[in-house]
C-alpha positions as CSV (number, residue, x, y, z in Angstrom):
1,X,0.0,0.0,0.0
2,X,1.2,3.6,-0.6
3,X,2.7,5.3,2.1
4,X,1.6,8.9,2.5
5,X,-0.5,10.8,0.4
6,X,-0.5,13.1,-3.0
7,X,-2.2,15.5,-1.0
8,X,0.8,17.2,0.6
9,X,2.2,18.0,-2.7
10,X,-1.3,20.4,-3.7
11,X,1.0,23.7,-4.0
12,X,2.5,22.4,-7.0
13,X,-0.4,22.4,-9.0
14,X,-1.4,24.5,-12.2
15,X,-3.7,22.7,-14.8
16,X,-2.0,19.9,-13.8
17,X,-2.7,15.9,-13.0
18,X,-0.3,13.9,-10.7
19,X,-0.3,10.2,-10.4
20,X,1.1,7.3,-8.2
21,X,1.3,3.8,-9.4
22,X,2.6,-0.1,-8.3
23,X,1.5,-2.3,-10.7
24,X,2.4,-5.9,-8.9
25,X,2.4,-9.2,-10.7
26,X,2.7,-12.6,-9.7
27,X,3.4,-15.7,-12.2
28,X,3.7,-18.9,-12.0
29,X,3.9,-22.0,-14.6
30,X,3.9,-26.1,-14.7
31,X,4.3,-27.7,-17.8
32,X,3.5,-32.0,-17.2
33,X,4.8,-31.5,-13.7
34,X,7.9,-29.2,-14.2
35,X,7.3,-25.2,-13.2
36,X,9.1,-23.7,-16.2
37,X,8.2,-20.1,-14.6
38,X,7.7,-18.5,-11.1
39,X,8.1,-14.8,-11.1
40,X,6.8,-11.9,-9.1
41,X,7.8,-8.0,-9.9
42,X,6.8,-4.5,-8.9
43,X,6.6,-1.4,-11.1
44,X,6.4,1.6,-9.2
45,X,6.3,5.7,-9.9
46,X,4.4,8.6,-10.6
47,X,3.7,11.5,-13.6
48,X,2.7,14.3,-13.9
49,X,1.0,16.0,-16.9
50,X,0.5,19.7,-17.5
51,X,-1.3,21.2,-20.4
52,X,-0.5,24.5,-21.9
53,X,-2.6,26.3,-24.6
54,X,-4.2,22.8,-25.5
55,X,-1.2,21.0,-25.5
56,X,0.2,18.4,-23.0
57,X,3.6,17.9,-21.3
58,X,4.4,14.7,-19.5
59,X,7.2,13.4,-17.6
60,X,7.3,10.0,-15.3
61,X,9.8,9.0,-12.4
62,X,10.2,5.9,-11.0
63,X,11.1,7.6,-7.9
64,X,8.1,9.4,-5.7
65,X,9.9,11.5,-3.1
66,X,8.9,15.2,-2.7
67,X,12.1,16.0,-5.2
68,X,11.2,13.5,-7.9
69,X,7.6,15.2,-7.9
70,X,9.3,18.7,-8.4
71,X,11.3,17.6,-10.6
72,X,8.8,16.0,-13.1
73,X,6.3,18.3,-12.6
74,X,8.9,20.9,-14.1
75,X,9.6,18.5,-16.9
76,X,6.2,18.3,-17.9
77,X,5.8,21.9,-17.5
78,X,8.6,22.5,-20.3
79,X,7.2,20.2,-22.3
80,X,3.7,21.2,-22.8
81,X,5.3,25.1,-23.0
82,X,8.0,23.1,-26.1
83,X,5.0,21.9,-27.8
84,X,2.4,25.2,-27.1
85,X,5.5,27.2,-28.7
86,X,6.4,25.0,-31.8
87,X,2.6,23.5,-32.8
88,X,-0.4,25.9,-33.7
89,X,-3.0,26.2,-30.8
90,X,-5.0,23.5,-30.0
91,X,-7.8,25.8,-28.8
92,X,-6.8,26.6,-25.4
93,X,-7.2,24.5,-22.2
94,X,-9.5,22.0,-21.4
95,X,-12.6,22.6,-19.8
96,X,-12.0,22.1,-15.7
97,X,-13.3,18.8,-14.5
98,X,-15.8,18.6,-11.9
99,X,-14.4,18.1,-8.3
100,X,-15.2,14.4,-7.1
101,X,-13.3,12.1,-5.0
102,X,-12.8,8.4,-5.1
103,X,-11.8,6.2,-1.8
104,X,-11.4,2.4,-2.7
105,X,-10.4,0.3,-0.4
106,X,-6.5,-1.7,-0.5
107,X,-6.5,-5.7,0.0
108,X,-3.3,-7.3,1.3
109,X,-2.4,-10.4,-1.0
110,X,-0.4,-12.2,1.7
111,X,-0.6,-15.6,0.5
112,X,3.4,-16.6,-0.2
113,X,4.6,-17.4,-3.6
114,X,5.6,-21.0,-2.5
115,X,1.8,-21.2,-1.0
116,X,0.2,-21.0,-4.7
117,X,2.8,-23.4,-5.9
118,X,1.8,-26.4,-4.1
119,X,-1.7,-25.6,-4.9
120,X,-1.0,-25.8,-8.2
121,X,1.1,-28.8,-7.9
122,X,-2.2,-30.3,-6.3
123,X,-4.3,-29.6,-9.5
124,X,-1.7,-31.0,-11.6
125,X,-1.3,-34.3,-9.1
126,X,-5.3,-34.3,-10.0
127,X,-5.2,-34.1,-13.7
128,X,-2.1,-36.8,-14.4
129,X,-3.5,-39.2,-11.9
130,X,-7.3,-38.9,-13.1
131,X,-6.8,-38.6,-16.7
132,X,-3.6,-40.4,-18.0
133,X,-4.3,-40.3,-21.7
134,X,-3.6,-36.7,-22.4
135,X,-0.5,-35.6,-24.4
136,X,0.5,-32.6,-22.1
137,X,-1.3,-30.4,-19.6
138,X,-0.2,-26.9,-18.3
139,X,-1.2,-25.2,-15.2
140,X,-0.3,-21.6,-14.1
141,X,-1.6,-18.7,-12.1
142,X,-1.8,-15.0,-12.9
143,X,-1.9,-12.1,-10.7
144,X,-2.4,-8.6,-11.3
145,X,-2.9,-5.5,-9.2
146,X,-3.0,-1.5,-10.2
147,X,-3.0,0.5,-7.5
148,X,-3.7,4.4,-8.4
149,X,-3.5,7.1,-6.9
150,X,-4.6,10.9,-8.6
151,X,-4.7,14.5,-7.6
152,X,-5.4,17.1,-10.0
153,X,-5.6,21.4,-9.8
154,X,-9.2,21.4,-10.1
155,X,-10.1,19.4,-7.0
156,X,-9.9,15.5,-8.3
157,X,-9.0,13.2,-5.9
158,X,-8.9,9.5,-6.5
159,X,-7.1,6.4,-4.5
160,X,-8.1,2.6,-6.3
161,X,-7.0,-0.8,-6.2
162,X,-8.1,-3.2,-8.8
163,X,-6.5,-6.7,-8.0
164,X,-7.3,-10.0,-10.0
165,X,-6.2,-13.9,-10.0
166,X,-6.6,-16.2,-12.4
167,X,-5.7,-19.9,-12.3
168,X,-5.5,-21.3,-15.9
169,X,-5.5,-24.9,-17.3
170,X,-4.7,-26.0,-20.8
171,X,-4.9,-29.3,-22.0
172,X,-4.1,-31.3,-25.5
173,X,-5.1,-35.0,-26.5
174,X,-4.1,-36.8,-29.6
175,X,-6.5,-37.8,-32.4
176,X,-6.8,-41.0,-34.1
177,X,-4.7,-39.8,-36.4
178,X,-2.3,-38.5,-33.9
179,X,-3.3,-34.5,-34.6
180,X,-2.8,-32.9,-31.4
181,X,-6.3,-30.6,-29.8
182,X,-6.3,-28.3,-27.0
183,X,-8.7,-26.9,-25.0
184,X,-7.9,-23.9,-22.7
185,X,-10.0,-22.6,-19.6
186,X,-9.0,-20.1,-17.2
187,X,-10.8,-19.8,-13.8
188,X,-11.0,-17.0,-11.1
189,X,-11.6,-13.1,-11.5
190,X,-11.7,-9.4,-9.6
191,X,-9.5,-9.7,-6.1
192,X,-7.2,-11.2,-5.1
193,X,-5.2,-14.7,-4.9
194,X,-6.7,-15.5,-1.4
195,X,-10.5,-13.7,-2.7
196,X,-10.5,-16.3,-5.4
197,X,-9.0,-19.7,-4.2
198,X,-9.0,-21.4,-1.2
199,X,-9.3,-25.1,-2.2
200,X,-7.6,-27.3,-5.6
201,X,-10.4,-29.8,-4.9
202,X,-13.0,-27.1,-5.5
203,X,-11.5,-26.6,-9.1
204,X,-11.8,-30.4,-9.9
205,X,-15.5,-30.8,-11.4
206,X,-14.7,-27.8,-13.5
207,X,-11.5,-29.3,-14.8
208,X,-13.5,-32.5,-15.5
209,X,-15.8,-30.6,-17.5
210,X,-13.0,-29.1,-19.7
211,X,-11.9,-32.5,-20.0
212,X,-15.1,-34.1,-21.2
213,X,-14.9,-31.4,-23.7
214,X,-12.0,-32.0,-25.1
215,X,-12.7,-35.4,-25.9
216,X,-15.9,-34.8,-27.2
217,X,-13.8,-32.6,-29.7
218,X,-10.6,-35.1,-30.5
219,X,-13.5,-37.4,-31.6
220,X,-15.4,-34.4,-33.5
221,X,-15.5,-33.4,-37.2
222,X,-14.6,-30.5,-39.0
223,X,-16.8,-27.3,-40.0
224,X,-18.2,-26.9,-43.0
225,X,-17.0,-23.5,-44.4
226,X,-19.7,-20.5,-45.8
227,X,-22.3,-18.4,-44.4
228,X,-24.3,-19.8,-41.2
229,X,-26.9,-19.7,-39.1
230,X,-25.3,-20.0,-35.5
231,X,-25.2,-19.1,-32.4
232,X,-22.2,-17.0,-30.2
233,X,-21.7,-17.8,-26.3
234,X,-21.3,-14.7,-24.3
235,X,-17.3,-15.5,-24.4
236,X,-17.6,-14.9,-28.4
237,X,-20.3,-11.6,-28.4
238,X,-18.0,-10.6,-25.4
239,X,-14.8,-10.4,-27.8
240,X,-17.2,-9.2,-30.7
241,X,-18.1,-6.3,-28.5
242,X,-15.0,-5.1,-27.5
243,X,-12.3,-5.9,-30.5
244,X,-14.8,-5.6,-33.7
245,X,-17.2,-2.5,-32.8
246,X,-15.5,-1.2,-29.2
247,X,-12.6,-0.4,-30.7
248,X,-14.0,1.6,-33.7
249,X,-16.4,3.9,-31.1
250,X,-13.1,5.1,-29.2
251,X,-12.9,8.4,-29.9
252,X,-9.4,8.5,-30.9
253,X,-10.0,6.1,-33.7
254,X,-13.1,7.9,-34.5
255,X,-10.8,11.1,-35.3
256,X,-8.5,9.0,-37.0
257,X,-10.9,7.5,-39.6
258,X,-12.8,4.8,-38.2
259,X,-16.2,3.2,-39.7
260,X,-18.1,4.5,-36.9
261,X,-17.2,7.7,-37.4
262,X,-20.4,8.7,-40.4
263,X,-22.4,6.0,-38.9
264,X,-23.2,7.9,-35.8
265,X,-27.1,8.1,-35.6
266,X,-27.6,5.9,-38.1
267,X,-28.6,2.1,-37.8
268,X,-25.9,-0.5,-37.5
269,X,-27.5,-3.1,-35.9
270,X,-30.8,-5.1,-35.5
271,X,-32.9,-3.1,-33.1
272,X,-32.6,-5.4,-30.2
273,X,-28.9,-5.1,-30.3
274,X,-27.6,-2.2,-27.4
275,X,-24.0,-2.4,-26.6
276,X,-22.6,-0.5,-23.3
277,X,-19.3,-0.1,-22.4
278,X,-19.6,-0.2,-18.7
279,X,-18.2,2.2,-16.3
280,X,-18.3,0.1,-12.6
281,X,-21.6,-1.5,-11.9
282,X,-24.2,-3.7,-14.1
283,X,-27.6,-4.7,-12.2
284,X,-26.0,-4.1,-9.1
285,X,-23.0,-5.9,-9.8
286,X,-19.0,-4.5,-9.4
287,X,-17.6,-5.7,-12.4
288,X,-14.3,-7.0,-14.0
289,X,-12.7,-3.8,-14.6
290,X,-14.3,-1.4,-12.0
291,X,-13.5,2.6,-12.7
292,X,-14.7,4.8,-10.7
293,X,-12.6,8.0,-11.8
294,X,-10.6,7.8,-15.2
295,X,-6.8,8.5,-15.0
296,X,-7.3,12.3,-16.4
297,X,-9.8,12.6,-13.1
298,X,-13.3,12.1,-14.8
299,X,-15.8,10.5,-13.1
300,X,-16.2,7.3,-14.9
301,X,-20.0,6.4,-16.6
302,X,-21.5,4.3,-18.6
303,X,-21.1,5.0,-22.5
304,X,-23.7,3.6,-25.0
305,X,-22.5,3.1,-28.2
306,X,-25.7,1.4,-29.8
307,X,-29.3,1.9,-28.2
308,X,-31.9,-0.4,-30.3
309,X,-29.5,-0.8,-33.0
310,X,-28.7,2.8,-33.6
311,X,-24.7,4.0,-32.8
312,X,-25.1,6.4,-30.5
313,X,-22.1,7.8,-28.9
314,X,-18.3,6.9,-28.7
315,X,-15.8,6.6,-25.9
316,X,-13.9,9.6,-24.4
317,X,-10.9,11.1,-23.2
318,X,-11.4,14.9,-22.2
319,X,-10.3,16.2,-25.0
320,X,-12.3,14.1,-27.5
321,X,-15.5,15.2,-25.3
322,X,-14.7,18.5,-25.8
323,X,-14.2,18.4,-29.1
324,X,-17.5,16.9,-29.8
325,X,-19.6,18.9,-27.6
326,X,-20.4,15.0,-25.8
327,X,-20.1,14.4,-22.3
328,X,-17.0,12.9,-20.8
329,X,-17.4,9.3,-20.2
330,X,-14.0,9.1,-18.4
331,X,-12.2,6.3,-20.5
332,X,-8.9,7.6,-20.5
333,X,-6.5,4.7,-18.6
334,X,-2.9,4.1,-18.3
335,X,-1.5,0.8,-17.6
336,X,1.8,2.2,-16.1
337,X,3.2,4.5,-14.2
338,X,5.1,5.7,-17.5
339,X,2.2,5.5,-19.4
340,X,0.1,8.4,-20.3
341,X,-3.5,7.4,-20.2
342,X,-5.3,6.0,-23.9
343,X,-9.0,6.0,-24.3
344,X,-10.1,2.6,-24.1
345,X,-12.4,0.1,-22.6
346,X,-13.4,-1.1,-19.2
347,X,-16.5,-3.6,-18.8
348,X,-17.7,-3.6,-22.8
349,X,-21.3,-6.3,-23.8
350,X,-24.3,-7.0,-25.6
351,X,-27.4,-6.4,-23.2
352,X,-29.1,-9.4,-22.7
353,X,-32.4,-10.2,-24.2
354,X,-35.9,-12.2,-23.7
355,X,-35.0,-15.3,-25.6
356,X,-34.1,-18.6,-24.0
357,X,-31.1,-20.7,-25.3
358,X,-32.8,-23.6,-25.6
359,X,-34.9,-21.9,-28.2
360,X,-32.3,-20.5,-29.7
361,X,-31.1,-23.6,-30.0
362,X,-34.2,-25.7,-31.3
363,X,-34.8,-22.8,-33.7
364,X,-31.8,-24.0,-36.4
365,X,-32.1,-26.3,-39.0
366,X,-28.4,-26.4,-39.6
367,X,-26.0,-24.2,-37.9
368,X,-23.2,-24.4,-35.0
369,X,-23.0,-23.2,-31.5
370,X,-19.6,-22.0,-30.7
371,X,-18.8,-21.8,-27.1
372,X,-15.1,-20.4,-26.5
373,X,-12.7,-18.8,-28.5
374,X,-8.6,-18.5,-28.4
375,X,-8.1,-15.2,-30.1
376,X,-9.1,-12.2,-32.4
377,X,-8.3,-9.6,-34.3
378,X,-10.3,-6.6,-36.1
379,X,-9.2,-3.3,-37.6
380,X,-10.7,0.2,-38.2
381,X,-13.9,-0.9,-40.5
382,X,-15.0,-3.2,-38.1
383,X,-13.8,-6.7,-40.1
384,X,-12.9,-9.3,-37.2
385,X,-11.6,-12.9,-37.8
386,X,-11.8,-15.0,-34.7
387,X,-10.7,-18.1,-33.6
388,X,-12.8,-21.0,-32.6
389,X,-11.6,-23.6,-30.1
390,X,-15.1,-24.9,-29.2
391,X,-17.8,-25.4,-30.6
392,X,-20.5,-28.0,-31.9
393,X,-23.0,-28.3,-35.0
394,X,-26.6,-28.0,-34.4
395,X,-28.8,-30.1,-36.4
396,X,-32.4,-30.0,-36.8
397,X,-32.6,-28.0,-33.8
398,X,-30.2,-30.8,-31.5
399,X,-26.6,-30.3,-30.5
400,X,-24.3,-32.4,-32.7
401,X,-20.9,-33.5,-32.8
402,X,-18.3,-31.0,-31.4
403,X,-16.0,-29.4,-33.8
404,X,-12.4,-29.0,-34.8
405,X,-10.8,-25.8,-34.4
406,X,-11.8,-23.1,-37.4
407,X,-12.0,-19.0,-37.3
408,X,-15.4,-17.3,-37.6
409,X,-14.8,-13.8,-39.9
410,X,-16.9,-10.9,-41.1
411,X,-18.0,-6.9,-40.7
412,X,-19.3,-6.5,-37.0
413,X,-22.1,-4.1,-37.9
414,X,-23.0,-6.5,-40.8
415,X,-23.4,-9.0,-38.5
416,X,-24.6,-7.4,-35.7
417,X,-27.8,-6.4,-38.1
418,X,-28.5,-10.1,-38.4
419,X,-28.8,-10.9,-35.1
420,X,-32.5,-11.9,-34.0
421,X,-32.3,-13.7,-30.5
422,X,-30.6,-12.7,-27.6
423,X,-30.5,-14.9,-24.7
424,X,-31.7,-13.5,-21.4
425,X,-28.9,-14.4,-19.6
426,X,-25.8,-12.7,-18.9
427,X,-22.3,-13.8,-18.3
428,X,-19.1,-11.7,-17.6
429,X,-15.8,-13.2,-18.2
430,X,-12.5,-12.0,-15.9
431,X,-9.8,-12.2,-17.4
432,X,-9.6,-10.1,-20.7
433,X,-6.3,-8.5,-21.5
434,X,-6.9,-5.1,-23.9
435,X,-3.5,-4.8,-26.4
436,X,-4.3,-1.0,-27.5
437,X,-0.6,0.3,-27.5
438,X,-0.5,-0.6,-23.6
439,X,-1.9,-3.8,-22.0
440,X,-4.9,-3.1,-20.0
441,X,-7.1,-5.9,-17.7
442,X,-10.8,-5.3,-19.3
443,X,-14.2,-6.8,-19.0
444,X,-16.3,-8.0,-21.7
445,X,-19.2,-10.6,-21.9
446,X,-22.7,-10.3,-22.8
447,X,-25.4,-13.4,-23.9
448,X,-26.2,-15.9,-26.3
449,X,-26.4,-14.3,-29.8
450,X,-28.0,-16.3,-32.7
451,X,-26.9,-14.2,-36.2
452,X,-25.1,-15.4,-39.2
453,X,-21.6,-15.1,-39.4
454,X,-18.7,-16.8,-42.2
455,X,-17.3,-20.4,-41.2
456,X,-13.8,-20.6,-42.0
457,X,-14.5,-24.6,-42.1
458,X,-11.1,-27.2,-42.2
């Protein structure tokens, strides 16, 4: 936990924002048995940034005494007066923020390094004892923690801690015809190590589960490749959400060309569709990535990109709010202490509908139902390609055979105007890395979505 407070460094300030940061990591790896990793590390500093005439200066130190703070906030200082002298004027300085102040609360993670290692070593006894046949197994842990703490001139004052633990699992079996499969599962979420896990034997059904799926897909078949009817687990519309129409609605992407840019206000998807990107809280609910205050100060809300189909808004920094006349939405985060904040996501989904997946289900003649996914990518227009790593045909309205790996591809808003069932439940998934320039932990999730989409097939 921080010792002392930004707060007695206040007479410094002049349109300015000063921030204190320990990222703190924990890893830890076994491959068949063997740990082939066990790391923990600690980045720690502050910045400062200071904006002149519309520009800004930044400077970071990875030390945080009184002089370091000085020190940078001169360096900043000089820079944003290097780039107001040298660079036309942005239109003057940003609009002050509105004073509000953010408390959250610091957990200790005091469970020891070697403490997590034998609990792995436990899961690992379980899967080679129980299970025998399979080629290879892995089991790690990942921990994260940002701890933040922000004072700007206009009266912002925030202190948070966002911790998360993950324990993941990946296992491979051989086909008949000796082809190696995989399927990967991660499990835990928001807090930390000792908020998350207390018991390996707890984890076992779950790990049985991922097991029974991966034989059901060494004995499956392979897609058939072309335009189908299917439907997307909440894992899937998650990553549609945030890498194939999130990253188009953030409003630096917008500026720089992006395909949501001339559709605001117009119709991109089927009117049921409505896509938040979540500030903190969803029916009650803290979730993955909770941001209360953004790292510029802005109180953090919700920002609705689509309402009923229609785009209606984008994602902003200060500046980008300003420049549209929009409210802030207070989605400018930095990963590290060095980093100045991005505008990005924090808890991005599809609202859940009235349909049931059962129906869903029962509802396709010929289709497939894919359940998890390994990767993604998407660019500016909104054209994604994902992978599939599990999945299983539907036929006349059954589940079928699982599938092979394949990749799923096409134009989000395209797609998004096909879909005509949501499912009415809602599932958020925990452990989401964001890759915009800077990793960033995020939230996604969202329902069942039935829509048509392009199988990549064999």
């Amino acid at each position: 936990m921080f010792q002392g407070s930004l707060e007695s460094f206040s007479s410094f300030f002049a349109d300015t924002e000063l921030r204190r940061q320990c990222n703190r990591t924990r890893r830890i790896g076994l491959m068949n048995g063997d740990v082939i990793s066990n790391a923990t590390s600690e980045a720690s500093g502050i910045n400062a940034r200071v904006f002149r005439a519309g520009r800004c200066g930044f400077a970071s130190s990875p030390e945080t005494d009184i002089s370091a703070v000085e020190r940078i906030l001169k360096q900043a200082s000089d820079n944003a007066a290097f780039l107001a002298d040298r660079l036309p004027d942005a239109g003057g300085n940003l609009a002050p923020r509105a004073p509000v102040t953010h408390r959250g609360i610091w957990v200790p993670d005091r469970v020891p390094q070697r403490e997590i290692l034998e609990f792995l070593q436990q899961i690992d006894d379980y899967i080679a004892t129980r299970y025998p046949q399979l080629a290879a197994r892995y089991v790690g842990c990942s921990c994260l923690s940002l701890e933040k703490e922000l004072r700007t001139n206009d009266g912002v004052y925030s202190y948070s801690f966002m911790p998360r633990s993950n324990i993941s699992v990946s296992l491979t079996a051989m086909t008949k015809e000796g082809t190696p499969v995989d399927r990967y599962e991660i499990f835990g979420g928001a807090g930390v190590y000792a908020e998350n896990f207390s018991d390996p034997a707890l984890l076992y059904p779950r790990i049985d589960a991922v097991v029974e799926e991966l034989m059901q897909k060494r004995d499956g078949v392979f897609a058939d490749a072309g335009r189908k009817t299917c439907i997307i687990a909440p894992e899937l519309a998650g990553m549609l959400a945030h890498e194939a129409v999130g990253h188009t609605a953030e409003a630096d992407f917008v500026i720089s060309g992006s395909v949501a840019g001339p559709y605001r206000g117009k119709e991109v998807a089927s009117s049921i569709v409505t896509l938040t990107d979540f500030a903190n809280t969803y029916n009650g609910q803290t979730l993955p990535t909770p941001i209360y205050v953004d790292d510029e100060g802005v109180e953090a809300k919700d920002a609705v990109l689509i309402d009923h189909g229609i785009l209606t808004g984008w994602m902003h920094n200060r500046s980008s709010a300003d420049r549209y006349g929009d409210p802030r939405t207070g989605n400018a985060l930095a990963f590290g202490f060095a980093d100045e904040p991005l505008i990005r996501m924090r808890n991005t989904a599809i609202l859940p509908g009235t349909d049931r997946l059962e129906d869903m289900i029962a509802s396709i003649d010929d289709g497939y139902y894919f359940t998890a996914t390994g990767n993604g990518q998407a660019d500016a227009t909104g054209e994604f390609m994902f992978g599939i790593t599990m999945g299983y045909e539907i036929k006349n309205g059954k589940l079928g055979q699982a599938i092979r790996d394949t990749t799923v591809s096409g134009v989000a808003f395209d797609l998004l105007k096909t879909v005509d069932m949501i499912s009415d439940q809602m599932v958020w998934l925990n452990a989401g890395m964001c890759g915009k320039k800077q990793p960033f932990p995020v939230g996604m999730g969202g329902p069942h979505i039935r829509c048509k989409i392009n199988v990549g097939g064999k």
